[in-house]
Phi, psi and omega in degrees: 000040199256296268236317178218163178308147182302303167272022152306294175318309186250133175201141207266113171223089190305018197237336186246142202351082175064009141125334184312143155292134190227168187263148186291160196045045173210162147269035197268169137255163177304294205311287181320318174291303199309310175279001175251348172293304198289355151248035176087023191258139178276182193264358179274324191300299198264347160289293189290345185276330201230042026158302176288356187261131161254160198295335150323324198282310174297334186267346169297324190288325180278324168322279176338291187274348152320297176291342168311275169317297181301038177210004167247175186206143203210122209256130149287142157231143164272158242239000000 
C-alpha cells in the first residue's frame, strides 16, 4: 500500500453502516471482505462477485484490519 494511503482506500461514515469501515464508494466493509477471505473466497473470486471492489481495495481491507489489531491489546483467559 506505499504508492497510495491507506485511507484513500478504507474510510469510516457514521452515515454508511454505522459508522464500519468500509472500502471507499462502496458499502462493502472491511468486517465482509475480511469474512468471505476467512471462508476461503480468494481475492480474484470477491472481485468477479463485486464488480467495484480491486484488488487494493481488498489488500487494503486485510492492510487495515492488520493495523487494527496490532493497536489492541489482548489478555488470555481461561475458558
Amino acid at each position: 500500500m506505499a504508492a497510495m494511503k491507506l485511507t484513500d482506500r478504507i474510510v469510516a461514515d457514521p452515515e454508511i453502516l454505522g459508522g464500519k469501515p468500509i472500502v471507499a464508494g462502496t458499502r462493502i466493509s472491511v468486517q465482509f471482505v475480511l469474512g468471505q477471505l476467512g471462508r476461503g473466497v480468494t481475492i480474484d473470486e470477491l472481485i468477479q462477485q463485486y464488480g467495484q471492489l480491486r484488488r487494493e481495495d481488498v489488500l487494503a481491507a486485510i492492510e487495515f484490519a492488520s493495523e487494527s489489531v496490532g493497536r489492541e491489546a489482548f489478555f488470555a483467559t481461561k475458558g
